[in-house]
N, C-alpha and C positions, 0 to 999 in steps of 0.2 A: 168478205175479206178480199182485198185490192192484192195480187199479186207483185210484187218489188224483184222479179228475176234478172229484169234485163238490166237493173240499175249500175250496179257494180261495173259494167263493161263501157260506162259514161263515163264514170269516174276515174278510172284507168286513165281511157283516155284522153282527160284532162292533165293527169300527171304526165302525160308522155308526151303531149305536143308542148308545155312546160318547159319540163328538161328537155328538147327538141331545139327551142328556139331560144332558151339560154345556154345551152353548149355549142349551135351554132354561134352566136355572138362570142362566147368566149374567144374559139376556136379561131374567127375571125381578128378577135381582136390581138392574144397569143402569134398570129402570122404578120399580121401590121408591125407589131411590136419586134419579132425577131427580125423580118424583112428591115426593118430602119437601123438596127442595130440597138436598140435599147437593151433587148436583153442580150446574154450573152453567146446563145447558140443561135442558127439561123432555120428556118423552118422555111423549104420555099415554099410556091404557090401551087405549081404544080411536082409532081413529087417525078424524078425523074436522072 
């Protein structure tokens, strides 16, 4: 019988570099968009 212990801790993460690198882009794109004025609040770039 093939032991399956370490598997679960891959899979993880995969979900974590995922949501990692699509809340980064969001986050990025959220400050593009305030920074130009599209939307209505301003989020700077660096926070300060």
């Amino acid at each position: 019988m093939v032991s399956k212990r370490g598997q679960l801790g891959i899979i993880e993460f995969k979900y974590f570099m995922t949501g990692l690198f699509i809340g980064i882009i969001i986050a990025f794109v959220l400050v593009l968009l305030g920074t130009t004025g599209v939307l209505p609040f301003k989020i700077p770039w660096v926070c300060g």
